[in-house]
Backbone of each chain as ProteinMPNN parsed JSONL, in Angstrom:
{"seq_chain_A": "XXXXXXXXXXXXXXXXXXXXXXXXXXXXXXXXXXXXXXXXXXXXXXXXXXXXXXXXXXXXXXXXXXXXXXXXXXXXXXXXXXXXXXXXXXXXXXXXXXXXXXXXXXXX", "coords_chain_A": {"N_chain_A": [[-6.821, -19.897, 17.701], [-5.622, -16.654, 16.769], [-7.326, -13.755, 15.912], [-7.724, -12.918, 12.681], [-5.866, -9.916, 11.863], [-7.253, -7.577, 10.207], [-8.147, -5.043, 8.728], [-9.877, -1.509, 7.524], [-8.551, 0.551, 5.151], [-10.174, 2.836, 4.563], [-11.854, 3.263, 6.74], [-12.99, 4.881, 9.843], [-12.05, 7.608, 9.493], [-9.987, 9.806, 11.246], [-11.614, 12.711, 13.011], [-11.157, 15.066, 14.143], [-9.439, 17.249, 12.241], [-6.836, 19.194, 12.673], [-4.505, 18.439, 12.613], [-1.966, 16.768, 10.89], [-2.781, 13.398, 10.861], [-1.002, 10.081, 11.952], [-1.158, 6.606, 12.048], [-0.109, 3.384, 12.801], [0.101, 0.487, 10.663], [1.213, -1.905, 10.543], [4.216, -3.476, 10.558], [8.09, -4.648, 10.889], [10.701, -4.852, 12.874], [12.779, -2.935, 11.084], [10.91, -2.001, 9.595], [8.332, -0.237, 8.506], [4.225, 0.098, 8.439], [2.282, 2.451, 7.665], [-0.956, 4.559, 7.807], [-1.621, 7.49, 6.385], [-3.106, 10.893, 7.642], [-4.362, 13.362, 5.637], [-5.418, 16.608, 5.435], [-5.459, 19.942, 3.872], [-2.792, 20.262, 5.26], [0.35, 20.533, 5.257], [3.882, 19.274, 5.592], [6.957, 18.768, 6.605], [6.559, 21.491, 9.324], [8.469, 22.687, 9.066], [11.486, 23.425, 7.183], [12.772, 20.553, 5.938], [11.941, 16.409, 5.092], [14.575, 14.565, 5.869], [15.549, 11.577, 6.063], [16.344, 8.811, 7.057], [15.233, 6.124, 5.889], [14.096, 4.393, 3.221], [11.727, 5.584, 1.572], [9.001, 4.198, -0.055], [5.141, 5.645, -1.229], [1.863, 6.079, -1.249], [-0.741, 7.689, -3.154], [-4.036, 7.159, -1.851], [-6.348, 8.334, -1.417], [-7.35, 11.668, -2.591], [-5.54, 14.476, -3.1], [-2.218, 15.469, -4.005], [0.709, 17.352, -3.176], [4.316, 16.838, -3.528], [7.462, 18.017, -3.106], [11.151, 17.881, -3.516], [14.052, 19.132, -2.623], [15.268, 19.777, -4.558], [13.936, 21.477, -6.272], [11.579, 20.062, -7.762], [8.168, 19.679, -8.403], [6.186, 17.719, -7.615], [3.087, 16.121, -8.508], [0.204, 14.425, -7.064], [-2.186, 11.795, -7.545], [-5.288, 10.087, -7.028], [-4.244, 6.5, -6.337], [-1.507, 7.353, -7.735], [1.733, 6.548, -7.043], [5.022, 6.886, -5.299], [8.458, 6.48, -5.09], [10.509, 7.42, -2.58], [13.942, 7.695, -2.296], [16.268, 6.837, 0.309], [17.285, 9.806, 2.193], [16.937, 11.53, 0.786], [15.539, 14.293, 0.301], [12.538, 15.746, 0.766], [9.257, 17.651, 0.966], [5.523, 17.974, 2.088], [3.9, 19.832, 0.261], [1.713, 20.278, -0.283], [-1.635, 19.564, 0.303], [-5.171, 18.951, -0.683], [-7.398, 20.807, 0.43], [-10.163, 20.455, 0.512], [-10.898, 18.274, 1.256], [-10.421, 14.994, 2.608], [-7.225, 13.694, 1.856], [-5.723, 10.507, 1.838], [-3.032, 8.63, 3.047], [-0.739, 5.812, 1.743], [2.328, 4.498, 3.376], [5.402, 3.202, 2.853], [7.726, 2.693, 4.902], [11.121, 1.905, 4.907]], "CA_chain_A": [[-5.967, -18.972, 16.959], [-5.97, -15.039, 17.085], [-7.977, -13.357, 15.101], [-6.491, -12.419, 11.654], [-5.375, -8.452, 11.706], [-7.728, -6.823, 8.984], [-8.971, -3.554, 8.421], [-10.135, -1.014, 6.321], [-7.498, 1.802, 5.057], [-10.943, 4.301, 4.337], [-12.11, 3.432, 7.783], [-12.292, 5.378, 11.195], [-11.352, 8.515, 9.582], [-10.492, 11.081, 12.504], [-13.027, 13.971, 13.138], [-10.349, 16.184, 13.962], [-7.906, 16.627, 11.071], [-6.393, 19.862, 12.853], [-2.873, 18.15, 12.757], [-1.981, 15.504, 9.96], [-2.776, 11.566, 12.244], [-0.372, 9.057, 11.74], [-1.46, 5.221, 11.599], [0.397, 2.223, 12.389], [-0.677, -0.763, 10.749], [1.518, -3.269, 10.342], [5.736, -3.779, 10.951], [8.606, -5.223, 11.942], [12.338, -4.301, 12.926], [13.31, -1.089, 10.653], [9.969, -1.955, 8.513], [6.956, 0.704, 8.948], [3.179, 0.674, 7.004], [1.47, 3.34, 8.088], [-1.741, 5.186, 6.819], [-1.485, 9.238, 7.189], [-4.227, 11.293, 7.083], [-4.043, 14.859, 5.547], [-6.436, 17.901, 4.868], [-5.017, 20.852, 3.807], [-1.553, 19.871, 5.771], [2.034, 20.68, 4.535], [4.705, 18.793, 6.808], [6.772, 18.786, 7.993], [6.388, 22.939, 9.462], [9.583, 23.933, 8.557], [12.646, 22.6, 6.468], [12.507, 19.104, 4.891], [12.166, 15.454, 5.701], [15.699, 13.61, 5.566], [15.007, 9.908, 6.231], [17.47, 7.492, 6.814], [15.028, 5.328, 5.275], [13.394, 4.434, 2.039], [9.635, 5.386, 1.651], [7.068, 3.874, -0.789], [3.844, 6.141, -0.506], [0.506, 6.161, -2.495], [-2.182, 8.221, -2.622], [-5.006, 6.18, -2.084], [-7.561, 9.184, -1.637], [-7.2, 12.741, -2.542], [-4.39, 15.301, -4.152], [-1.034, 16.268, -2.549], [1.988, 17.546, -3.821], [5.572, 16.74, -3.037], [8.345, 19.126, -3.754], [12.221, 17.883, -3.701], [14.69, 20.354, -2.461], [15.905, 20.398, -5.767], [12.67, 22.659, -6.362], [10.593, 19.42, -8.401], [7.35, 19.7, -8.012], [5.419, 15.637, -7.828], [1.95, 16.258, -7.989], [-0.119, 12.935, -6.833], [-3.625, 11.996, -7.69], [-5.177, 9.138, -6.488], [-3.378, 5.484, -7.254], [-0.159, 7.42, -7.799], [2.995, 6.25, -5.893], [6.335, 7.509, -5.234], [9.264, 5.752, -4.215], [11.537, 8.773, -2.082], [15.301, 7.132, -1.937], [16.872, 7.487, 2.17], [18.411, 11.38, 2.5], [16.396, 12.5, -0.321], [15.423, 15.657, 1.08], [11.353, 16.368, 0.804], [8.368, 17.611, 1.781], [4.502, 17.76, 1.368], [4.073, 21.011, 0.06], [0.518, 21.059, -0.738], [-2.626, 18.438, 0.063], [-6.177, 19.254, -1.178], [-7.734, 21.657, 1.921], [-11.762, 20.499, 0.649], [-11.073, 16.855, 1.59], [-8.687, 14.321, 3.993], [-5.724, 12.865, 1.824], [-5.5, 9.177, 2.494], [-1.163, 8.05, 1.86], [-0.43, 5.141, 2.386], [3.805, 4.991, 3.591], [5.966, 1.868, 3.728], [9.21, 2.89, 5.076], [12.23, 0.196, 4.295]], "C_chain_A": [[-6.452, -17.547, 17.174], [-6.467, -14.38, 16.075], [-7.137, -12.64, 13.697], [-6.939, -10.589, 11.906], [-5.943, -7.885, 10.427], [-8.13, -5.537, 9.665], [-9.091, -2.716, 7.423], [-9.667, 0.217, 5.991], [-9.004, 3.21, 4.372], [-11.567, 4.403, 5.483], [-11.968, 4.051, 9.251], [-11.304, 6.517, 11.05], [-11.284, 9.969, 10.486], [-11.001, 12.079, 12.473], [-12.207, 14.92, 12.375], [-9.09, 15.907, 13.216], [-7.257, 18.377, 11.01], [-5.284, 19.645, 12.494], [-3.507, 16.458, 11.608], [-1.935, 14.332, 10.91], [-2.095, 10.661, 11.08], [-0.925, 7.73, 12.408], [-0.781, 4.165, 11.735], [-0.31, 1.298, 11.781], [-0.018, -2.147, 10.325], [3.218, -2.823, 10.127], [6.236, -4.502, 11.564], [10.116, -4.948, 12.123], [12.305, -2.806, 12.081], [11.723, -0.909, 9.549], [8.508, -1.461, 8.85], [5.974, 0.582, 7.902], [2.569, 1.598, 7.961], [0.613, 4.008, 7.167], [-1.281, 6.549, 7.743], [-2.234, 10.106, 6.652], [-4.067, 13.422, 6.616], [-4.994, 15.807, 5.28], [-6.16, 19.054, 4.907], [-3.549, 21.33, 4.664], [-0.676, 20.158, 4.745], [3.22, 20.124, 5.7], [5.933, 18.595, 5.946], [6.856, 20.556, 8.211], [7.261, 23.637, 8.998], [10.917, 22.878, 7.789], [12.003, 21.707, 5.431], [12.263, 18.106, 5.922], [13.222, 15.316, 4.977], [15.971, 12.194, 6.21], [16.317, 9.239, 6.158], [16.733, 6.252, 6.312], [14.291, 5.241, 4.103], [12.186, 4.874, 2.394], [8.768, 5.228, 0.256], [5.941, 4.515, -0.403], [3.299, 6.183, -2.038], [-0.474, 7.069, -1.958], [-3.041, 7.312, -2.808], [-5.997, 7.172, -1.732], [-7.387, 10.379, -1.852], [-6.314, 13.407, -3.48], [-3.553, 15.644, -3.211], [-0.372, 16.481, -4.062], [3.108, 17.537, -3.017], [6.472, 17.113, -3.297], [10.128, 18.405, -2.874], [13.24, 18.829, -3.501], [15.405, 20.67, -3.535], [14.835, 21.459, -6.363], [11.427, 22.15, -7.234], [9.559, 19.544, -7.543], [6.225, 17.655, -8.453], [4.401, 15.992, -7.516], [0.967, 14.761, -8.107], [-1.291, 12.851, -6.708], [-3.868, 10.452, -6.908], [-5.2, 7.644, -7.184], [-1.993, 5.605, -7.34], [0.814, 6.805, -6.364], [3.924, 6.319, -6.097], [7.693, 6.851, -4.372], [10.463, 6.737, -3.809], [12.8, 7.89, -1.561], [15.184, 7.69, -0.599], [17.459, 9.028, 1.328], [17.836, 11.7, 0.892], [15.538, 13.23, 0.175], [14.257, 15.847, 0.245], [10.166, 17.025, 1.757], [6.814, 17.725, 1.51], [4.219, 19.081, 1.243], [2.556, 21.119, -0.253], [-0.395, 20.007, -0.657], [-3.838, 19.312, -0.238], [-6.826, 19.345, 0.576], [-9.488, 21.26, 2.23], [-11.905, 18.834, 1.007], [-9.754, 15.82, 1.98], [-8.474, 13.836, 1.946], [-5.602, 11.72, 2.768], [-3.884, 8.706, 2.097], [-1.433, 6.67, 2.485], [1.342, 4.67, 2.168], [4.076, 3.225, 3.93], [7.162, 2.372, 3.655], [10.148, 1.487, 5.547], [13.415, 0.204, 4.361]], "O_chain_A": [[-7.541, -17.298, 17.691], [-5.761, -14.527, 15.078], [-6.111, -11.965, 13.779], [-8.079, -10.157, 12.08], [-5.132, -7.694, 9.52], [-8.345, -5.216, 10.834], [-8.505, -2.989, 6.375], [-10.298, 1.15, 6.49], [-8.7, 4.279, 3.844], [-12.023, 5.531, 5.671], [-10.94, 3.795, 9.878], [-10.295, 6.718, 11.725], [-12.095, 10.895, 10.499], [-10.703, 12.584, 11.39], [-12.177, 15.386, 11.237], [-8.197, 15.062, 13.291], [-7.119, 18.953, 9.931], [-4.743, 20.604, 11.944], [-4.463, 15.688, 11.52], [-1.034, 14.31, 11.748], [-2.387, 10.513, 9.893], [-1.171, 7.928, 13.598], [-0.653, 3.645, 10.627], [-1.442, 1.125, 12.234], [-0.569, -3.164, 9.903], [3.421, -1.783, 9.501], [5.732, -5.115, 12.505], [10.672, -4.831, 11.031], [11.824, -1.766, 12.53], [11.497, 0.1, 8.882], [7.659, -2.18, 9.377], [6.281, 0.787, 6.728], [2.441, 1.246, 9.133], [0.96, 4.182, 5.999], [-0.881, 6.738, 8.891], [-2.243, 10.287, 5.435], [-3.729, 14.373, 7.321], [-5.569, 15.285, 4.325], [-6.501, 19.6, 5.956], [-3.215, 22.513, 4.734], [-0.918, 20.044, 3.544], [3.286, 20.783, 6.738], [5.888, 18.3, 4.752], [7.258, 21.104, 7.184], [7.18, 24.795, 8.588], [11.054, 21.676, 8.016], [11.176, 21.889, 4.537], [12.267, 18.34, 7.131], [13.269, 15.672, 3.8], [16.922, 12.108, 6.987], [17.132, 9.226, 5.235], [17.43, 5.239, 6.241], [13.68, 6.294, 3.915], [11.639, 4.562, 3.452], [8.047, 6.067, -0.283], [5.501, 4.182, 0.697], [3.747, 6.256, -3.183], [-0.907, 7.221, -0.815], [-2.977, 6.601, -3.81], [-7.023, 6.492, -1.77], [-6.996, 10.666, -0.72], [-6.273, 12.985, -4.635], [-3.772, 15.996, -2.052], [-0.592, 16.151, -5.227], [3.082, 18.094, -1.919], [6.804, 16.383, -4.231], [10.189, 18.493, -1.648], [13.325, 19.545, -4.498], [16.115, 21.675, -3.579], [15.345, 22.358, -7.032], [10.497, 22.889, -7.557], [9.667, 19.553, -6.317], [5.894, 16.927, -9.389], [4.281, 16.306, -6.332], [1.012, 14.081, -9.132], [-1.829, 13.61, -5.9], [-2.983, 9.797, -6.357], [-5.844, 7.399, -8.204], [-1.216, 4.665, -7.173], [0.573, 6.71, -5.161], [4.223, 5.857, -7.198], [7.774, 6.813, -3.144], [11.371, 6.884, -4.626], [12.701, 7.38, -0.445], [14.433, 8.6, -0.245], [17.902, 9.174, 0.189], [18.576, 12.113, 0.0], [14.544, 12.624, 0.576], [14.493, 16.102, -0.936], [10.135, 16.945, 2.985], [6.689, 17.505, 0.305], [4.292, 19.658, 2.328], [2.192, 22.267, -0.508], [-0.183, 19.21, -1.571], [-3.625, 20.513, -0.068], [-6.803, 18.535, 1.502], [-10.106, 21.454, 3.277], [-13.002, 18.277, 0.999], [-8.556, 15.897, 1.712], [-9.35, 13.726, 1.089], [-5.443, 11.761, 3.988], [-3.588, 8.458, 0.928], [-2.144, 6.435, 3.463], [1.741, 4.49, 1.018], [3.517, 2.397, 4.65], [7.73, 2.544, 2.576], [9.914, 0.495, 6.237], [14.059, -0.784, 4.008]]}, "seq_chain_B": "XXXXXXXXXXXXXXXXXXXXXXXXXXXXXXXXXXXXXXXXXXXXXXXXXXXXXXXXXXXXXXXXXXXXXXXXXXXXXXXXXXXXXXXXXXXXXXXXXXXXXXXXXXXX", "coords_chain_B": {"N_chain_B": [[19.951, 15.05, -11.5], [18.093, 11.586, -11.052], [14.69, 10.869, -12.891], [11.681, 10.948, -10.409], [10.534, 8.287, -8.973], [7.815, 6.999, -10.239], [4.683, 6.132, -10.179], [1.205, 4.461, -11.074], [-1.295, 2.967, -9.708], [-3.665, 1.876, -10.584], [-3.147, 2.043, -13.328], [-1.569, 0.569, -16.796], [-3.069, -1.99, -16.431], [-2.603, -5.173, -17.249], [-3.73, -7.029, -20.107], [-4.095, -9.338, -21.338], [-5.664, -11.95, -19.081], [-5.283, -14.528, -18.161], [-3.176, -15.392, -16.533], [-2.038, -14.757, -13.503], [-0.844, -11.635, -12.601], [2.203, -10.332, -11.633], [4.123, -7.923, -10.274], [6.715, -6.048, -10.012], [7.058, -3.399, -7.493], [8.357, -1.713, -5.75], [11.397, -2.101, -3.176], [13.818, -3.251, -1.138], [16.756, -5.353, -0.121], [15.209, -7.692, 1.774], [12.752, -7.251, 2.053], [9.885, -6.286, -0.033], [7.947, -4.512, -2.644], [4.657, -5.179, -4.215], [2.717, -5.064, -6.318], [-0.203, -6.807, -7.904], [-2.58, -8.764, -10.207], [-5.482, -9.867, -10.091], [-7.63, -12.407, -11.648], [-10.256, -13.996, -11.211], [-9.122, -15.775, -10.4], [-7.415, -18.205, -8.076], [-4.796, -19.315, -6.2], [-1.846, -20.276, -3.913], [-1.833, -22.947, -7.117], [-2.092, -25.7, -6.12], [-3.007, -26.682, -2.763], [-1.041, -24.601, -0.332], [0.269, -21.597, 0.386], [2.953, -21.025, 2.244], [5.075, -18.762, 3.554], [7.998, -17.496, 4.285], [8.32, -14.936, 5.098], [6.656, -12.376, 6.69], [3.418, -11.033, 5.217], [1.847, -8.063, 4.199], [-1.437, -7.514, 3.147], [-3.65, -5.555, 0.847], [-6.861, -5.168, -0.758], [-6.703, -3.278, -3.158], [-8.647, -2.665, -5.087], [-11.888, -4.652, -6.048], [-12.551, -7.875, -5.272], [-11.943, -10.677, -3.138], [-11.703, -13.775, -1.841], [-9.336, -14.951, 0.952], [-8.131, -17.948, 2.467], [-7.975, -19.487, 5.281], [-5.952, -22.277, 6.784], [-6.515, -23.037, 8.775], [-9.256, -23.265, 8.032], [-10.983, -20.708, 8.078], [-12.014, -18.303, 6.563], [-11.567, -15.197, 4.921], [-13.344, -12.22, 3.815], [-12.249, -10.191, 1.355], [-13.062, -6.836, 1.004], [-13.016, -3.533, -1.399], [-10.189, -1.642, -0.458], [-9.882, -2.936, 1.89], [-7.412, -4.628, 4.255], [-4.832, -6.664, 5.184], [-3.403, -8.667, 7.733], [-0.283, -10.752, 7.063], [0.696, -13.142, 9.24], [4.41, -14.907, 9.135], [4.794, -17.521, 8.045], [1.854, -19.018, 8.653], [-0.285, -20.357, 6.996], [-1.93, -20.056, 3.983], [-4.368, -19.301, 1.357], [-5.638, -17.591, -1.934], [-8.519, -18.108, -2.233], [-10.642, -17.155, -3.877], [-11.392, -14.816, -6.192], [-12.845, -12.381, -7.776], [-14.76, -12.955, -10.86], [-15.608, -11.32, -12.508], [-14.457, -9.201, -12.306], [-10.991, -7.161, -12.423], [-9.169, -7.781, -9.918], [-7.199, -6.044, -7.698], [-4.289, -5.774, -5.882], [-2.316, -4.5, -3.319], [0.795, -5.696, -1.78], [3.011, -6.202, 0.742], [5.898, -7.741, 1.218], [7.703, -8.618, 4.083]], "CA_chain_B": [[19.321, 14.038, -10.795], [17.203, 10.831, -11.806], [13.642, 11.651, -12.317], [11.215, 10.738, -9.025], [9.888, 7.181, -9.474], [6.364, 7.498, -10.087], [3.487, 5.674, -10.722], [0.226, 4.389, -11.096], [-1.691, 1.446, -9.36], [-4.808, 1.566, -11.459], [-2.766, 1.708, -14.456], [-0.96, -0.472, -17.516], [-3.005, -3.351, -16.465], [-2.036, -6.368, -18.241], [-4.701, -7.279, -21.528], [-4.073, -11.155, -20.723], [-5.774, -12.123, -17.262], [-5.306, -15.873, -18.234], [-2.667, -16.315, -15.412], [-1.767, -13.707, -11.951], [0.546, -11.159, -13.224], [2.959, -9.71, -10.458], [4.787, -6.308, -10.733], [7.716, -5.207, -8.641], [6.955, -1.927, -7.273], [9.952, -1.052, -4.837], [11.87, -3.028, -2.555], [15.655, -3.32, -0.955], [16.962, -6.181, 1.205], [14.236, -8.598, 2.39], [11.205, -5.775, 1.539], [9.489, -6.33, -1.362], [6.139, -4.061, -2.639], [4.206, -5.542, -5.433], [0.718, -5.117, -7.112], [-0.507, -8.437, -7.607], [-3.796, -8.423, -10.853], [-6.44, -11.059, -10.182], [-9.152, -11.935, -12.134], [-11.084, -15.213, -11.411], [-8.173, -16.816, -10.091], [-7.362, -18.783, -6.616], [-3.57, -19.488, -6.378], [-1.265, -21.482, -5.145], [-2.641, -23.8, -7.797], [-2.511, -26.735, -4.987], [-1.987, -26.558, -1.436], [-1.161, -23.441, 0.522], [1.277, -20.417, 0.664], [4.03, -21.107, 3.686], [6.092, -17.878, 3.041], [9.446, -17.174, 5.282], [8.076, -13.234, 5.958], [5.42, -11.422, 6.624], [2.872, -10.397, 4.252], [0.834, -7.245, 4.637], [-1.686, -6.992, 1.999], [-4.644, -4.776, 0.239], [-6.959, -4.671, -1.785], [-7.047, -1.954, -3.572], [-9.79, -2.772, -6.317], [-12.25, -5.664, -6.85], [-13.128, -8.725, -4.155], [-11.045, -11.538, -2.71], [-11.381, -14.471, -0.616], [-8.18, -15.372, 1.506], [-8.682, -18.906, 3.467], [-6.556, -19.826, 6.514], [-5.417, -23.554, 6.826], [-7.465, -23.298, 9.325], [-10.743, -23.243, 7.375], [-11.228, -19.855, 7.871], [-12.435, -17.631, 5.176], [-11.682, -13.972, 5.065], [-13.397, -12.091, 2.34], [-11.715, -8.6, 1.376], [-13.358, -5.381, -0.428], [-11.781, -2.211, -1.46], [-10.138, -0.942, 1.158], [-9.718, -3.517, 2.898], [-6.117, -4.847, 4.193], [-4.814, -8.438, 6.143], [-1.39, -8.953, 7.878], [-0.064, -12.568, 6.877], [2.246, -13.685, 9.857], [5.419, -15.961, 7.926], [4.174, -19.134, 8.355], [0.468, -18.488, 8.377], [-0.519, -21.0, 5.647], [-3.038, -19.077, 3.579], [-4.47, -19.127, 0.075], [-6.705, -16.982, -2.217], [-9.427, -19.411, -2.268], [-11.666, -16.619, -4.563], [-11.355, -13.672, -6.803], [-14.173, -11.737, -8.69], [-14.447, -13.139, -11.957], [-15.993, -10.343, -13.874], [-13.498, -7.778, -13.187], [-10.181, -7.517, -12.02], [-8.627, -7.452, -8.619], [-5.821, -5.237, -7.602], [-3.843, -6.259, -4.3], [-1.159, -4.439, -3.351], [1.827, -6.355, -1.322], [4.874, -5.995, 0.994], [5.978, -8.427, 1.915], [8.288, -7.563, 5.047]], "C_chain_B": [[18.11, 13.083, -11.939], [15.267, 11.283, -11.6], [13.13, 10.795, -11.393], [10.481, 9.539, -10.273], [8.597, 7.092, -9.319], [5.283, 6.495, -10.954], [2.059, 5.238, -10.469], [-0.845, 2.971, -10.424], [-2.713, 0.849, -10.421], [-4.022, 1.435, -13.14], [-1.943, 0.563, -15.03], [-1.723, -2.168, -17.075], [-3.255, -4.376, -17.447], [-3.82, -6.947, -18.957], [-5.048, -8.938, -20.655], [-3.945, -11.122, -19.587], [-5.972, -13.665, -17.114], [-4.525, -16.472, -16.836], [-2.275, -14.748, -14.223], [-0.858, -13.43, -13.093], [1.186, -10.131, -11.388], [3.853, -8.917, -10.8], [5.638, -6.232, -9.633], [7.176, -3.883, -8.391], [8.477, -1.007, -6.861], [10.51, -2.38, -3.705], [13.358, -2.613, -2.018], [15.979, -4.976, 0.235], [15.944, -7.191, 1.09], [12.662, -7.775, 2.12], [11.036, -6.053, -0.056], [7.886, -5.534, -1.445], [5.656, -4.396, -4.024], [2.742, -5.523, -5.521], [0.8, -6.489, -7.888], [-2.176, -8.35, -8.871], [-4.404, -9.62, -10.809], [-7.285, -11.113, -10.902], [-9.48, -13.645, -12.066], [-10.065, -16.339, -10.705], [-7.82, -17.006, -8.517], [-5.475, -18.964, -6.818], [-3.005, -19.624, -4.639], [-2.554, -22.33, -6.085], [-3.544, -25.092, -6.927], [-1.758, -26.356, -3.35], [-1.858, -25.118, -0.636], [0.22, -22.42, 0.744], [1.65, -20.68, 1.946], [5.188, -20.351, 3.677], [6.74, -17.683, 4.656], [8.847, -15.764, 5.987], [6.874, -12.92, 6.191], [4.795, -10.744, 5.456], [1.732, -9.162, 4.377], [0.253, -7.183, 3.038], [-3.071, -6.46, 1.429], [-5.414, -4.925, -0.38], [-7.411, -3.932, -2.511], [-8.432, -1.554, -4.993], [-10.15, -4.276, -6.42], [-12.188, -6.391, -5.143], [-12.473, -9.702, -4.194], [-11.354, -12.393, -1.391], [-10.029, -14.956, 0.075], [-8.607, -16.612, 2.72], [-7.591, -18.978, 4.244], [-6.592, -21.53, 6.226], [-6.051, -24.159, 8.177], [-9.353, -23.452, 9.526], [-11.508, -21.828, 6.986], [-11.117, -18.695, 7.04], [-12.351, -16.449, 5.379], [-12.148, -13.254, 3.631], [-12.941, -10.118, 2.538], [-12.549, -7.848, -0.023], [-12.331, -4.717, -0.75], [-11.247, -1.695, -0.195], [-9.012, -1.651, 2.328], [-7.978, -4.713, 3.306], [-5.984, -6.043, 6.161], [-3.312, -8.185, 6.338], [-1.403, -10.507, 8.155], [0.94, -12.683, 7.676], [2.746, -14.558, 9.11], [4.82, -16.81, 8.572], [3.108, -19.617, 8.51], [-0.004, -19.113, 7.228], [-1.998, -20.431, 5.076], [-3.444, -19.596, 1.908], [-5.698, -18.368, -0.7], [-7.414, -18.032, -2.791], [-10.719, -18.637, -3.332], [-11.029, -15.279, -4.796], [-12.539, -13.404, -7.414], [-13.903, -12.207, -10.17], [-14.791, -12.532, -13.024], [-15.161, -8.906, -14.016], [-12.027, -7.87, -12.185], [-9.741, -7.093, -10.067], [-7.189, -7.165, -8.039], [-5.363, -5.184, -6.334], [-2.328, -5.481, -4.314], [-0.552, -4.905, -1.776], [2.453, -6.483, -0.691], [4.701, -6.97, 1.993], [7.825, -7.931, 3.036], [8.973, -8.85, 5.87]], "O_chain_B": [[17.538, 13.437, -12.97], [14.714, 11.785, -10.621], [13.797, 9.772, -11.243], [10.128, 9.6, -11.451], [8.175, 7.106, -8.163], [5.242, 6.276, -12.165], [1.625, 5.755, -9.44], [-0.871, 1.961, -11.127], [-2.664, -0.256, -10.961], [-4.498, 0.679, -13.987], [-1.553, -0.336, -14.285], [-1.169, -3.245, -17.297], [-4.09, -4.306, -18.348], [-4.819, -7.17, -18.272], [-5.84, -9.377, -19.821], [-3.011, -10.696, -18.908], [-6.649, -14.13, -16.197], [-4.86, -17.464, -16.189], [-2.449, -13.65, -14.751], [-0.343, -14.113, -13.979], [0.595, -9.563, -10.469], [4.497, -9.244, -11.798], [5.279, -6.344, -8.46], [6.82, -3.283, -9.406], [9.219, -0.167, -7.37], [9.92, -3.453, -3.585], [13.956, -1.665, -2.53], [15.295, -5.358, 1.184], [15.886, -7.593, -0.072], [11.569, -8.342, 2.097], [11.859, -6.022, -0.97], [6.933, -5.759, -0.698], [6.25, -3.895, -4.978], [1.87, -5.971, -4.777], [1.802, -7.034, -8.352], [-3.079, -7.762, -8.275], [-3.909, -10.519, -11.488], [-7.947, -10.092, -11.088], [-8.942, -14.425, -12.851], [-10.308, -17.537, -10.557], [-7.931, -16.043, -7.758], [-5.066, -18.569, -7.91], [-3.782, -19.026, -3.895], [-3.764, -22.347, -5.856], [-4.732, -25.415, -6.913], [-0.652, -25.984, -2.959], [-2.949, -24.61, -0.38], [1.151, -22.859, 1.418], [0.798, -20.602, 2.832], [6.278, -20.917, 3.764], [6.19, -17.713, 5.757], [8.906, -15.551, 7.198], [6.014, -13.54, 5.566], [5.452, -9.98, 4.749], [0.615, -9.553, 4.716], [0.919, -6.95, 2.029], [-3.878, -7.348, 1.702], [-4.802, -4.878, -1.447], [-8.636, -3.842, -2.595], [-8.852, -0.524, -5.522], [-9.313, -5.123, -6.73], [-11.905, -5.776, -4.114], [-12.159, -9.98, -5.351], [-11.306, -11.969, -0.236], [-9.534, -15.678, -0.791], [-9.273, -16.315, 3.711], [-6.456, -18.603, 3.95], [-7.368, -21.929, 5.357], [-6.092, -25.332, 8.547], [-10.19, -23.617, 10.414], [-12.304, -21.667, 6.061], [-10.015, -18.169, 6.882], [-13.178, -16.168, 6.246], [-11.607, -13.514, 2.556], [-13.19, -9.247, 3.372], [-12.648, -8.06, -1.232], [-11.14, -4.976, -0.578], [-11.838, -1.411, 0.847], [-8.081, -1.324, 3.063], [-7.62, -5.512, 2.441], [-6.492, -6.14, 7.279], [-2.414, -7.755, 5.614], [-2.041, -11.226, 8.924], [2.07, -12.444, 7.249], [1.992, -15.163, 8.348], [4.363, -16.681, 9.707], [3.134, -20.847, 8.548], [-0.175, -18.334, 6.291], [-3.02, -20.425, 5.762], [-2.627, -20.33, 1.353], [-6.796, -18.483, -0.154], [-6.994, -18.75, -3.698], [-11.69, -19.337, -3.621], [-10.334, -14.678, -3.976], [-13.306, -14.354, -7.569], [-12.844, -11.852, -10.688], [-14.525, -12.852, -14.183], [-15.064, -8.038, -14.883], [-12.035, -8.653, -11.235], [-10.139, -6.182, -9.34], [-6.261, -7.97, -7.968], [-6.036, -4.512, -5.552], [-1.409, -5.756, -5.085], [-1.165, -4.617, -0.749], [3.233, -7.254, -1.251], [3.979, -7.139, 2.976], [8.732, -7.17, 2.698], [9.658, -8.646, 6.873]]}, "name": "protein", "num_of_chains": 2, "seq": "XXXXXXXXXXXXXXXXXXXXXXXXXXXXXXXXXXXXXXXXXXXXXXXXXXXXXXXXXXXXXXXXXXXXXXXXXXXXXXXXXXXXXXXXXXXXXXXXXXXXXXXXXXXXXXXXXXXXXXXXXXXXXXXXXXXXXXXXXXXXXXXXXXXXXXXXXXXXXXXXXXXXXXXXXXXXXXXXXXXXXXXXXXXXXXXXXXXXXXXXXXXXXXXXXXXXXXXX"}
């Protein structure tokens, strides 16, 4: 048999955290988990995200904030999680600049 | 607009840890994300989990054995996260029995 697929979502965090790193770790057809690593990141550079799909995300290390083009502000400690409906127009407006931001994203 | 669905992993957990308690988180379709509270407990009761989908899962607090059907024993910390191919007969063969264990879910 093939070895079972573990790992460790605080593990193998990248040096360089010039640019926010995206993570696969597990999908299938329209169904994404990904970890995404942030430090002092705001994404996306300009506008919003508008998703044609659901996203489930948690902080599992750090502080962000997520701002709604309606002008809410979601500020997220760690544990919190946010379920962003498709074509609900956000973005990360603010992660903590003295240490990575661990999310973890299941888009659905 | 409705407010942003928000919450907590570490929180509301359930007083009575006599039997697994299981939480919806989010979901649509065939996607399901659920926090899962262990404490001392192995489950199924008899026999072995033979689920239809894929299970990716976490855990996010506390210690867990997961056995394969093939004898093999995986033991998970914090952190640490398993992808269950469907049909992958599995079972938690060990939980920590002095404090609880927090797994979160999606099954996919």
């Amino acid at each position: 048999m093939s070895d079972p697929k573990i790992g460790n979502i605080f593990a193998s965090i990248p040096r360089d955290k010039s640019s926010e790193v995206f993570e696969f770790l597990a999908g299938a057809g329209q169904v994404k988990i990904e970890r995404i690593v942030s430090q002092g990141h705001t994404s996306p550079d300009s506008g919003w995200y508008d998703q044609d799909q659901n996203e489930w995300v948690m902080v599992v290390k750090g502080t962000a904030v997520i701002t709604y083009d309606s002008g809410q502000d979601i500020r997220l400690q760690e544990g919190d999680y946010l379920n962003i409906p498709a074509h609900q127009k956000h973005k990360v407006s603010w992660t903590d600049p003295d240490t990575e931001t661990l999310w973890l994203a299941v888009f659905y």
